[in-house]
FIFI-282962 format. One line per field, with one value per residue (C-alpha): residue in one letter; x, y, z; residue number from 1. Coordinates in pm, 1 decimal. Last residue first. Layout:
N
res <- c(A|...)
x <- c(X|...)
y <- c(Y|...)
z <- c(Z|...)
n <- c(NUM|...)
***
This chain:
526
res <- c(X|X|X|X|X|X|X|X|X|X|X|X|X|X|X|X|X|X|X|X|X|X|X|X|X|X|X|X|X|X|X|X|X|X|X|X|X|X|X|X|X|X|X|X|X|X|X|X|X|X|X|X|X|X|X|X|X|X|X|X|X|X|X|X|X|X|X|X|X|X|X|X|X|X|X|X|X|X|X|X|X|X|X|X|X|X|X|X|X|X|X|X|X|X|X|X|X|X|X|X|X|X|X|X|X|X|X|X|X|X|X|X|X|X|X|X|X|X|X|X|X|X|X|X|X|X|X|X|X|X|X|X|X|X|X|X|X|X|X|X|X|X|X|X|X|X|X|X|X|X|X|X|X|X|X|X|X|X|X|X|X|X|X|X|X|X|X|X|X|X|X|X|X|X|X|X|X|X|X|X|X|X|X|X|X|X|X|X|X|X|X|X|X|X|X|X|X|X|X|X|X|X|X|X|X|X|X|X|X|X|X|X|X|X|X|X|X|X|X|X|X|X|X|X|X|X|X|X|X|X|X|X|X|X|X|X|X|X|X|X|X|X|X|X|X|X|X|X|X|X|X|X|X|X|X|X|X|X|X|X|X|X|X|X|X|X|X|X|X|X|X|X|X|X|X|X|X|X|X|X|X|X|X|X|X|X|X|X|X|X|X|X|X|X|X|X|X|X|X|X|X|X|X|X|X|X|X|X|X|X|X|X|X|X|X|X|X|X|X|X|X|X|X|X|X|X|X|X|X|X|X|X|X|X|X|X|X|X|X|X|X|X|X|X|X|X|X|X|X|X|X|X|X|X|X|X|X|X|X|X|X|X|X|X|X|X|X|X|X|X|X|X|X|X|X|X|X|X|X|X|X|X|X|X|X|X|X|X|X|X|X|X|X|X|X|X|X|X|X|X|X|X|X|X|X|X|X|X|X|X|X|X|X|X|X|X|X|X|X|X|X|X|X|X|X|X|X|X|X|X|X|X|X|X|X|X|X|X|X|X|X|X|X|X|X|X|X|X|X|X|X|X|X|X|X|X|X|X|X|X|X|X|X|X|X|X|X|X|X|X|X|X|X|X|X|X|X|X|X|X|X|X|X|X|X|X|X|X|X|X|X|X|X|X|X|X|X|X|X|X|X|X|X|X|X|X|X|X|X|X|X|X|X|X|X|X|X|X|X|X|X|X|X|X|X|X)
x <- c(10733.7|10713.6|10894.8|10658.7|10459.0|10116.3|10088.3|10461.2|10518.5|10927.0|11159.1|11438.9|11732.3|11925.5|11561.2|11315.2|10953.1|10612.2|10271.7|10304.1|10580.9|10791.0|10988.9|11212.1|11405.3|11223.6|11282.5|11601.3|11478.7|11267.0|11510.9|11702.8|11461.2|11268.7|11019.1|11000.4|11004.3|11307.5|11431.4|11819.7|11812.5|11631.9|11883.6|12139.4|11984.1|11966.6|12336.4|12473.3|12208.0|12349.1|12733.9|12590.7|12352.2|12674.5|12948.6|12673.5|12581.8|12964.5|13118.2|13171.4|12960.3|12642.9|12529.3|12749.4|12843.0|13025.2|13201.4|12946.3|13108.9|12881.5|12964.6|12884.0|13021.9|13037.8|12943.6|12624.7|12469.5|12611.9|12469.1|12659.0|12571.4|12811.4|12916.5|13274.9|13402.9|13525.6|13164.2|12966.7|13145.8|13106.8|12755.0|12679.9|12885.5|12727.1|12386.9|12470.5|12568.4|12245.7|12022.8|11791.2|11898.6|11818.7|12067.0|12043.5|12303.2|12269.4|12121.4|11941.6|11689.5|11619.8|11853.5|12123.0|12380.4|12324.9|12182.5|12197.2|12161.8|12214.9|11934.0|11555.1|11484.2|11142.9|11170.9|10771.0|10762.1|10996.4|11151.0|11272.7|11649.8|11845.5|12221.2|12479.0|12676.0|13039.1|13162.4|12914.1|12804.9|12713.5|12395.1|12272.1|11930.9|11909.7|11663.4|11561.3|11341.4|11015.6|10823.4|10483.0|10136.1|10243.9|9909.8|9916.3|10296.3|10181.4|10196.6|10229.3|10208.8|10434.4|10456.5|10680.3|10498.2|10520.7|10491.2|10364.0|10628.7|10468.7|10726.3|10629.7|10587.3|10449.9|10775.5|11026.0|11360.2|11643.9|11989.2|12281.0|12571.3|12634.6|12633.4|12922.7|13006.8|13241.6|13274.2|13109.3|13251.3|13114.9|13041.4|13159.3|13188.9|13348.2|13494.8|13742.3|13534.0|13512.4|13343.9|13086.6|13080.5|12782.3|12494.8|12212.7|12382.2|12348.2|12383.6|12108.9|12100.7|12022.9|11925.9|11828.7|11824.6|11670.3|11425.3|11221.9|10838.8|10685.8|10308.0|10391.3|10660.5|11075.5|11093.4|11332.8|11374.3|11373.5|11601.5|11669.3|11644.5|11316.5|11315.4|11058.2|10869.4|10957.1|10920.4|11266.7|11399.0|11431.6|11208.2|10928.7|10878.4|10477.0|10553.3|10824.9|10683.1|10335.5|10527.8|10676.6|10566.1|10205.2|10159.2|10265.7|10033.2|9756.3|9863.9|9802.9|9469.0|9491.1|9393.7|9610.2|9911.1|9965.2|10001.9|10202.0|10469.3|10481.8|10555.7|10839.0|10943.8|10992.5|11249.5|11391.3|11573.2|11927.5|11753.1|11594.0|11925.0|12024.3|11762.5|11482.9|11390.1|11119.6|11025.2|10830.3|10525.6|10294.0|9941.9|9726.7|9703.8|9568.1|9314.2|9059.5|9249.9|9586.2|9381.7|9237.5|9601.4|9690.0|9637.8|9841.1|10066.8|10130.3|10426.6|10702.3|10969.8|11196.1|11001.5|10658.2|10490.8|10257.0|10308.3|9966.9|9987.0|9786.4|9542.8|9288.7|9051.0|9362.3|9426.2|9110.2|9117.6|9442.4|9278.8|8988.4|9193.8|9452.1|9808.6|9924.7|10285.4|10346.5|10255.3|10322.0|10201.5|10273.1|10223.6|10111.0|9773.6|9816.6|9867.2|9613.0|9380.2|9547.1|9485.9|9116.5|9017.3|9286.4|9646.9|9665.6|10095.8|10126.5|10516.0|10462.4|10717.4|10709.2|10750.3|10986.6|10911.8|11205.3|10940.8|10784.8|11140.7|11154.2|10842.4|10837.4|11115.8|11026.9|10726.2|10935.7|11199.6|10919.1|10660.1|10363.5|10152.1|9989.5|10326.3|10584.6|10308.2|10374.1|10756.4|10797.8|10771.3|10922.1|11228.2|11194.2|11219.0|11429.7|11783.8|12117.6|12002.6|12049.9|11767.5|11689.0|11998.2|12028.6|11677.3|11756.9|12067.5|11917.3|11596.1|11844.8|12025.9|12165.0|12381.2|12564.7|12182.6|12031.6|11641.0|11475.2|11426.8|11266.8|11397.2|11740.4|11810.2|11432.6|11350.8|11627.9|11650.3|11557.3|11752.9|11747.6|11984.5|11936.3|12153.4|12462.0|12623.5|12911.0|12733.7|12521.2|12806.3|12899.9|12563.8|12566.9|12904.5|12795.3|12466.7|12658.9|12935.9|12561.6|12527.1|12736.2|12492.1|12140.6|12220.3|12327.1|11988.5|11835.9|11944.6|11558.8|11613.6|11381.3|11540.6|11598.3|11634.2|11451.7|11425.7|11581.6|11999.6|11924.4|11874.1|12158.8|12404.0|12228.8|12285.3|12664.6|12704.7|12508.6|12649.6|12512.9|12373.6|12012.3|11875.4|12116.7|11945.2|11647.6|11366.4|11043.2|10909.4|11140.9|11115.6|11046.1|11184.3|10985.9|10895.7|10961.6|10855.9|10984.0|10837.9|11091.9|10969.1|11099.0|11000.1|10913.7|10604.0|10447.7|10445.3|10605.7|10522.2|10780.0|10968.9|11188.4|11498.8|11500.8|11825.7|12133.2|12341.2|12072.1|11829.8|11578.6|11285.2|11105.5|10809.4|10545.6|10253.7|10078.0|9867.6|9787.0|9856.6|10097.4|10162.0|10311.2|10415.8|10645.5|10647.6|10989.4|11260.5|11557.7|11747.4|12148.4|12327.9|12604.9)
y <- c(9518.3|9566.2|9938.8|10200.5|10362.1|10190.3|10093.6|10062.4|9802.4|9796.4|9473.4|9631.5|9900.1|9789.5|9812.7|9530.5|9610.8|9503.4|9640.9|9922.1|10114.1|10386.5|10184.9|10064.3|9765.6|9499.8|9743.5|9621.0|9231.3|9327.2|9459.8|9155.1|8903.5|9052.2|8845.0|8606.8|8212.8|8178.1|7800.2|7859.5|7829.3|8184.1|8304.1|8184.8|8305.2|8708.6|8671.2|8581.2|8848.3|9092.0|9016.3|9098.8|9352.0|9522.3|9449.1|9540.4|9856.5|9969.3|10001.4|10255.4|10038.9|10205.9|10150.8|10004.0|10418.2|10414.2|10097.6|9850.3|9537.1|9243.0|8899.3|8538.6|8299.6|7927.1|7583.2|7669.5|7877.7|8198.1|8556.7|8851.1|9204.4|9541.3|9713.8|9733.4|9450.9|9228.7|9354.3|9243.3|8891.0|8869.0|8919.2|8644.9|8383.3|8470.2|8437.5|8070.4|8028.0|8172.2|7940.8|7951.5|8305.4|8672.7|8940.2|9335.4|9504.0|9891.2|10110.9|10413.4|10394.3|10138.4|9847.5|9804.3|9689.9|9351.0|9006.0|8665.8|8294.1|7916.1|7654.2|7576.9|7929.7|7984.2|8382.9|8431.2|8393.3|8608.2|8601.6|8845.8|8966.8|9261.4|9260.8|9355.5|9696.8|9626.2|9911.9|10193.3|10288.9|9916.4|9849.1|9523.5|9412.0|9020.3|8790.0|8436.1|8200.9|8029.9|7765.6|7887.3|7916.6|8108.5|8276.7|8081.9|8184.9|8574.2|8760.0|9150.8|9152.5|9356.4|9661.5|9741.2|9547.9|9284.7|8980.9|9060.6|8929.1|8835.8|8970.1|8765.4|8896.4|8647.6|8427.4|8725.1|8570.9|8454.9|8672.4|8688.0|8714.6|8282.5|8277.4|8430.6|8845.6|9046.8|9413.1|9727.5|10045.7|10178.4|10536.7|10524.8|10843.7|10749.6|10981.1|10786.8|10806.1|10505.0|10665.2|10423.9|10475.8|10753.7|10645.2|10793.8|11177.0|11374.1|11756.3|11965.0|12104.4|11731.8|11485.5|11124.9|10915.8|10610.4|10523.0|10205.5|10391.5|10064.2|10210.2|10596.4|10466.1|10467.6|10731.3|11002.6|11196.0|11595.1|11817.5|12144.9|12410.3|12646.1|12886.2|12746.0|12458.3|12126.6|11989.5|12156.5|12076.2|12331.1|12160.6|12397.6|12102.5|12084.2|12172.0|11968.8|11674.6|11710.4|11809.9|11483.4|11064.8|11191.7|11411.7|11165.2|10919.8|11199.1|11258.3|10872.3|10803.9|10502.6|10180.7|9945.0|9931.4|10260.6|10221.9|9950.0|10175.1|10455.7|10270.2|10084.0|10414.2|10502.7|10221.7|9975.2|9688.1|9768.0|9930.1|9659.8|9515.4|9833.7|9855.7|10073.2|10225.0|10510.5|10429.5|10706.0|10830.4|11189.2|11207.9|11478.6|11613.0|11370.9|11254.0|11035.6|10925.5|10861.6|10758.7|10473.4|10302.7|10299.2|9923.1|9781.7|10106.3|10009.3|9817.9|9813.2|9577.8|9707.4|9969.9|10087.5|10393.8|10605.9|10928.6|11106.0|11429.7|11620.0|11882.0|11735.9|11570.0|11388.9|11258.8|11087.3|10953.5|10788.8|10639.2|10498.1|10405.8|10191.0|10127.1|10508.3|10517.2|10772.1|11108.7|11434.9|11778.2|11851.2|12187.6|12155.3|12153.8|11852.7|11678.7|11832.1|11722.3|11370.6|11338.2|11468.5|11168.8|10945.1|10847.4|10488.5|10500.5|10901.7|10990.4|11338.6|11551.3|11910.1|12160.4|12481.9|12867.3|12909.4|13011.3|12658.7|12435.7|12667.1|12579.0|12199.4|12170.4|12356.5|12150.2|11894.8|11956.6|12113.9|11761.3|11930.9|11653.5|11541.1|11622.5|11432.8|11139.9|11174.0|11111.7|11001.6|11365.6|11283.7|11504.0|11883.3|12104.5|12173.3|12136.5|12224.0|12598.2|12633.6|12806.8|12432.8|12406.6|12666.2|12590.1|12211.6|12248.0|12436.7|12155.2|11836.9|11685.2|11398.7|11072.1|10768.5|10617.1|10465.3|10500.2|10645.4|11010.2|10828.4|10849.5|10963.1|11173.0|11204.6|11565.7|11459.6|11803.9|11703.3|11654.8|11724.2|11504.5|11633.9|11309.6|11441.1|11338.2|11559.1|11790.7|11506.3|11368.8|11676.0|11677.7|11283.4|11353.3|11675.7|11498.8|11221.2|11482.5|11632.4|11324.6|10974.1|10683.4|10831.3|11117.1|10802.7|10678.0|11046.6|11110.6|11217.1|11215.2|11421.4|11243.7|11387.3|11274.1|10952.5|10878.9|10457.5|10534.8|10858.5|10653.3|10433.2|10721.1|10879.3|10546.9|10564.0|10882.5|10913.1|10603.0|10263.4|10036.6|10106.7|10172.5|10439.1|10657.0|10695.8|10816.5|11011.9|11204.8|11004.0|11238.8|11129.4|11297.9|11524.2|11394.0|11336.8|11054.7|10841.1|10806.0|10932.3|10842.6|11168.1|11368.8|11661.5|11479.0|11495.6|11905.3|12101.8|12253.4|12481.4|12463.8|12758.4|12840.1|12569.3|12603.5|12477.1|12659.5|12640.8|12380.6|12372.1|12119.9|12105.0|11959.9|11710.4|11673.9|11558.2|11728.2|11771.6|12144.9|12069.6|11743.4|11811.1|11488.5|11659.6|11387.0|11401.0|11662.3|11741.6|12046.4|12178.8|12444.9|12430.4)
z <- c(7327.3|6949.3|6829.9|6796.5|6502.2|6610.4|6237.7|6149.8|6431.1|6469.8|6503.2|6693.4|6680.5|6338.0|6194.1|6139.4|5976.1|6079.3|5850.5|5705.8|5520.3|5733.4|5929.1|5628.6|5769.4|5485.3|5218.3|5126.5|5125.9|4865.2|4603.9|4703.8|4659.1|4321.4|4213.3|4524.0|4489.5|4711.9|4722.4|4786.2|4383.9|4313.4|4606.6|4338.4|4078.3|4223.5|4327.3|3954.6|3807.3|4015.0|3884.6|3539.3|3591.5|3762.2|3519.5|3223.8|3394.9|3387.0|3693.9|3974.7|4186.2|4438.3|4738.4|5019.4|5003.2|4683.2|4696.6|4619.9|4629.5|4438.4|4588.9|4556.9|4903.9|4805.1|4989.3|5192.3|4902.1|5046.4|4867.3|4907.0|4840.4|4904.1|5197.5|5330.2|5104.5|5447.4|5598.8|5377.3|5367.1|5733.4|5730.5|5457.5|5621.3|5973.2|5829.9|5719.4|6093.0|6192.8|5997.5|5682.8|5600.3|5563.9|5608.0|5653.6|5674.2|5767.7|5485.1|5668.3|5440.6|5287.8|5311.3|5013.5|5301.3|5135.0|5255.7|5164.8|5325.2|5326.4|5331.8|5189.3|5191.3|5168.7|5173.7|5247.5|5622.4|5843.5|6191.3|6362.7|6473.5|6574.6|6555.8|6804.7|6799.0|6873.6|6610.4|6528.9|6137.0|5987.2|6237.5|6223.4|6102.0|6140.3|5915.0|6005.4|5809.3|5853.1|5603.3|5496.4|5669.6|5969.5|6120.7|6473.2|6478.3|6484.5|6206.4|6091.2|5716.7|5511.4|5274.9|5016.7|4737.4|4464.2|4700.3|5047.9|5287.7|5614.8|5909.5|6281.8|6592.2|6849.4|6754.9|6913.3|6715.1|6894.9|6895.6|6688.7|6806.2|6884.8|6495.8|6480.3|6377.9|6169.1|6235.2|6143.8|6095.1|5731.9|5578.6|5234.9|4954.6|4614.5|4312.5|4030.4|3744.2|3467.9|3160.7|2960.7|2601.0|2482.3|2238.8|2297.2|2381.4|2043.8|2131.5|2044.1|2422.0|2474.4|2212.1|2243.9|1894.6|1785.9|2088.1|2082.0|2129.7|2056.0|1941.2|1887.3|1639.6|1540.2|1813.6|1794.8|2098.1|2219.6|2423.4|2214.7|2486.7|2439.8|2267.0|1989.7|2192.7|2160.1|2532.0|2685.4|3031.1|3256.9|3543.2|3695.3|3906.0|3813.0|3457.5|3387.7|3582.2|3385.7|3036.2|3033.2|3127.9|3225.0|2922.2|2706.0|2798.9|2817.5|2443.0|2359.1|2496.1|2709.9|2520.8|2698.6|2458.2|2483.8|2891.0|2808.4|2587.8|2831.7|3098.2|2896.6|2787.8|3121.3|3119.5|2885.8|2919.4|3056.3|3262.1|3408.6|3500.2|3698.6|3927.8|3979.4|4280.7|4250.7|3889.1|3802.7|3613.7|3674.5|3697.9|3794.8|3450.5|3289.7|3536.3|3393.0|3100.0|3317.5|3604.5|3438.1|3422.5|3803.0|3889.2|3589.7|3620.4|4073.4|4084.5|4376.1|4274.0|4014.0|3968.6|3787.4|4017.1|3893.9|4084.6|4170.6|4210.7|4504.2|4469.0|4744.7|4501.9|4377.8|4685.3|4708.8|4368.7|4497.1|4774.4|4596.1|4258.7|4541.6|4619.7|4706.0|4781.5|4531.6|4634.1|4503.1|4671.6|5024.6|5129.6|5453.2|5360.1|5173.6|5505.6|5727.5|5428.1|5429.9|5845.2|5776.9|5569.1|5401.0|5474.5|5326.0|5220.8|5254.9|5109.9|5004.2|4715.1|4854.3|4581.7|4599.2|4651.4|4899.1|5163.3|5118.2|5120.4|5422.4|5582.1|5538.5|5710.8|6007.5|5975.2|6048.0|6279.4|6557.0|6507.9|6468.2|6519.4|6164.4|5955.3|6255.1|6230.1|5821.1|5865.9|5495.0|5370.0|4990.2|4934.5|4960.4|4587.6|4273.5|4438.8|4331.0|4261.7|4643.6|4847.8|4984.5|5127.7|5434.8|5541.4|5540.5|5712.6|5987.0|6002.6|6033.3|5745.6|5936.4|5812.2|5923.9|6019.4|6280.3|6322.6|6645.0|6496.6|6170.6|5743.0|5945.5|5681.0|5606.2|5378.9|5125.3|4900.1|4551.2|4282.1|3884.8|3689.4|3323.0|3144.4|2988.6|3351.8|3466.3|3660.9|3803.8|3942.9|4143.8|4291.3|4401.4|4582.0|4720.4|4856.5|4994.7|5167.3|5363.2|5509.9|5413.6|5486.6|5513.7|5234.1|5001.6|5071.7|5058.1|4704.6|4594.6|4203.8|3980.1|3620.0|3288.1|2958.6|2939.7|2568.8|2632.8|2545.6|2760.3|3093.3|2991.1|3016.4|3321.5|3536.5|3454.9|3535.1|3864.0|4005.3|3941.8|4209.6|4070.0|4364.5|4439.3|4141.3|4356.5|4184.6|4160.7|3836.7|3584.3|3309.9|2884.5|2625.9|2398.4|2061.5|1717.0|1549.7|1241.8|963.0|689.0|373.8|208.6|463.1|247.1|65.7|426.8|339.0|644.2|901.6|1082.5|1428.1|1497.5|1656.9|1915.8|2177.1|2252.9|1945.3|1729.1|1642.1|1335.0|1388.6|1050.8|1080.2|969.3|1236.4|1496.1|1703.6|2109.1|2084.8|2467.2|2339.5|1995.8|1851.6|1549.1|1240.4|1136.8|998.9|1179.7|1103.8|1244.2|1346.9|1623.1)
n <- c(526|525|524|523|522|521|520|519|518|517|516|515|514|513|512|511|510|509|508|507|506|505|504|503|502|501|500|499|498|497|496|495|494|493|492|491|490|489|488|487|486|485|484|483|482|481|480|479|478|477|476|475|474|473|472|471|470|469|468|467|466|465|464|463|462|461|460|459|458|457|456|455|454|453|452|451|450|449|448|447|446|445|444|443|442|441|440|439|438|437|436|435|434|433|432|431|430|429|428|427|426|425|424|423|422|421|420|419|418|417|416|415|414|413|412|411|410|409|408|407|406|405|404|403|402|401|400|399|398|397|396|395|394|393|392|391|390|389|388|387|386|385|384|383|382|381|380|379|378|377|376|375|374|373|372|371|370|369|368|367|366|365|364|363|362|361|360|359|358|357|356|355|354|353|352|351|350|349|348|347|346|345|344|343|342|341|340|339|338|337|336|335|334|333|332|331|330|329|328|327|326|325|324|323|322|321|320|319|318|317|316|315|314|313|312|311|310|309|308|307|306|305|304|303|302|301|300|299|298|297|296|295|294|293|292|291|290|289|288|287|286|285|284|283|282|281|280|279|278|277|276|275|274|273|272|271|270|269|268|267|266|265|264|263|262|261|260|259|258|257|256|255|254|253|252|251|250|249|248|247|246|245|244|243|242|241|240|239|238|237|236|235|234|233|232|231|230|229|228|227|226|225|224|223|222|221|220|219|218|217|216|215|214|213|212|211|210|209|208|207|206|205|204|203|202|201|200|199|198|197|196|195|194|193|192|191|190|189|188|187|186|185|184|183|182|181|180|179|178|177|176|175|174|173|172|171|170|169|168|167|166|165|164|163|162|161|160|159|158|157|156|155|154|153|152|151|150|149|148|147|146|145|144|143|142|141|140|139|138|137|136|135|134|133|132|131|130|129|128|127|126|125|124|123|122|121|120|119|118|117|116|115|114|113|112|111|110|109|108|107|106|105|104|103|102|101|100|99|98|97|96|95|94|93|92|91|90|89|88|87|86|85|84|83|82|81|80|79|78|77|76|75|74|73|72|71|70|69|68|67|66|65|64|63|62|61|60|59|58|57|56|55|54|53|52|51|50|49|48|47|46|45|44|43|42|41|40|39|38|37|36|35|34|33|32|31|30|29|28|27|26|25|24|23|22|21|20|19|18|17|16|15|14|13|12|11|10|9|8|7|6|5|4|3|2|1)
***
């Protein structure tokens, strides 16, 4: 295939703009020349490299690799450093081979790295393990462009055998270490760093990421679903251009519909940032730092690039991979699922009272949580159960939580992060009953019960992901994420939060299948 495009060439490595003629052949760039502005014959439209998700996990979105990659290009972002480790947690190694052989047939670049937490804790209970042998034998695959995010930092700062054994092979196979450090400062985040780690993007403030950046790490500028950090972030992009990198981390599927790195890319525009470090941050930072093979409009290099109608909207005309035109593919059903899932129904009478000297405070537009005691309890109480999906006759755990204001019923999802057991939260136990039994009838999946009706959304692939289109899925989210809305919740994002409401890996108090666990002392509460 030969073809030309003419535009105005944004050229962030030169940091110019200018007319060109882009000529593509076969896959690749034969040339780029300047051209006269009379040449374009009006045409003002921009030519530019497409954007990369530095950090993400496609599972958040609930769509499967295809699918997600389809509406990823439709928006400029043509490839994606994925960390798979929630299908990892459910399924093992055959999650990775299911999320690999997607990504083969996705137009979208998929990159992945090697999960570095399947279980994200040694206590936690998950379907899955990628221990330290299968980690050395992995990492020297071509499948994989570097380790996971480090979540275990206390298995970093002591040794921990697994760990740095880890950490040394995804070093002697020459490939980055993405971090995980929420508040690590001082001599514990040089003992870090030194291990090799290099990306972090838990970070919630300039100070501490500042700090990091004095160390050699990236910074990953984080703008998901639920998890925001670009309004707090944005000086570092001038300040540090090429120490930042953007991502979405977990990102689900009805704000991509929307828009989505470009939507980063767009605000931080907007804001006054200067326009190449913009650019820099949303491309040739993750290319350069993963040694991606993704092309940035360079002769020889593969023809991936994007045609922007301005540098002030960025709305995306055209997406181009290899010099193939991929913005505007149909969606492809595929057949291919993975599940992990033995738990049974449960009654009210199951589920156990709540420890009222331990109490989780939902902190709105973040991943971490408040550890109260009644005495602190300001807002009306609710109940939420962990129970564990992979081992019949397990029993639930419970605690109690303040920020859900549910006036009655309940919901919950297997979408928990990361070792994705059911999590349900709910005005009383009998409501919570509904909500767990419906999980478990679609073998993982969301459900929402509004004391007269149960709403579902199956999620076949691993109580993760659907194998339908993103409209089914935004669609049939959107029904759930009202409802919840109507049980008197006055959170952002309720499901996307309730997920990370069993991670024990995020400060303050978090609820696993095995107990309610204090992140800060990193044991479970006695």
């Amino acid at each position: 295939m030969e073809f030309s495009v003419k535009g105005k060439l944004v050229d962030i490595v030169k940091e110019e703009i200018y007319p060109a003629e882009i000529e593509i052949a076969g896959d690749k760039i034969a040339s780029i020349k300047r051209i006269d502005e009379s040449e374009l014959n009006g045409n003002e439209k921009y030519i530019m490299p497409g954007f990369v998700d530095s950090h993400c996990h496609i599972e958040s979105s609930m769509l499967n690799p295809i699918e997600f990659g389809r509406n990823a290009l439709k928006h400029g972002t043509l490839a994606s450093v994925s960390d798979p480790h929630e299908i990892a947690n459910v399924c093992g190694k055959d999650g990775l081979d299911f999320m690999c052989k997607c990504a083969e047939k996705s137009p979208m670049k998929i990159f992945y790295t090697l999960p570095s937490c399947v279980p994200a804790v040694d206590f936690e209970i998950a379907g899955g393990v990628i221990d330290a042998a299968t980690t050395s034998e992995l990492i020297k695959s071509d499948k994989y462009i570097g380790l996971s995010e480090m979540m275990n930092v206390p298995g970093v700062l002591y040794k921990n055998r697994e760990v740095i054994a880890k950490l040394e092979a995804a070093k002697s196979a020459g490939k980055p270490i993405d971090g995980h450090a929420p508040g690590l400062s001082g001599e514990a985040l040089k003992h870090y760093v030194g291990m090799g780690i290099s990306t972090d993007h838990e970070e919630t403030s300039i100070k501490g990421a500042e700090a990091k950046i004095a160390t050699g790490m990236m910074i990953q500028i984080r703008e998901g679903s639920s998890a925001k950090s670009l309004d707090t972030f944005i000086p570092l992009i001038d300040k540090y251009p090429k120490s930042v990198l953007l991502c979405t981390d977990d990102y689900k599927a009805y704000d991509l519909k929307k828009g989505y790195i470009n939507r980063m890319v767009k605000e931080a525009v907007k804001e006054g940032c200067n326009i190449y470090n913009v650019l820099r941050a949303a491309t040739l930072n993750a290319v350069e730092h993963y040694n991606l093979p993704l092309g940035v409009l360079r002769e020889g290099d593969d023809a991936d690039f994007i045609i922007v109608n301005n540098l002030s909207d960025f709305e995306v005309e055209a997406s181009y991979i290899k010099g193939e035109e991929v913005s505007h593919l149909e969606y492809s059903h595929i057949e291919d699922s993975v599940n992990n899932f033995e738990a049974e129904s449960i009654t009210a009478s199951d589920i156990p009272e709540p420890d009222f000297n331990h109490i989780i405070g939902i902190v709105q537009d973040s991943l971490y949580t408040r550890h109260l005691t009644i005495n602190d309890v300001s807002e009306r109480l609710n109940k939420i159960i962990c129970y564990n999906r992979y081992h019949k006759g397990a029993k639930p755990a419970s605690a109690l939580i303040e920020g859900l204001n549910l006036r009655h019923g309940a919901f919950g999802s297997t979408v928990g992060h990361d070792s994705h057991n059911i999590t349900v939260a709910g005005y009383d136990d009998e409501s919570i009953a509904k909500v767990v039994d419906a999980i478990v009838e679609m073998k993982g999946g969301m459900a929402v019960w509004d004391g007269k009706q149960i709403y579902t959304l199956p999620l076949p692939v691993g109580g993760l992901m659907s194998n339908g289109s993103i409209d089914e899925v935004s669609e049939e989210y959107l029904v759930l994420h009202n409802k919840i809305k109507e049980l008197g919740c006055p959170l952002t994002s309720p499901l996307m939060t309730l997920a990370f409401m069993s991670l024990p890996v995020i400060p303050a108090l978090k609820l696993t299948a095995s107990g309610l666990f204090d992140v800060d002392k990193f044991e479970f509460v006695k």
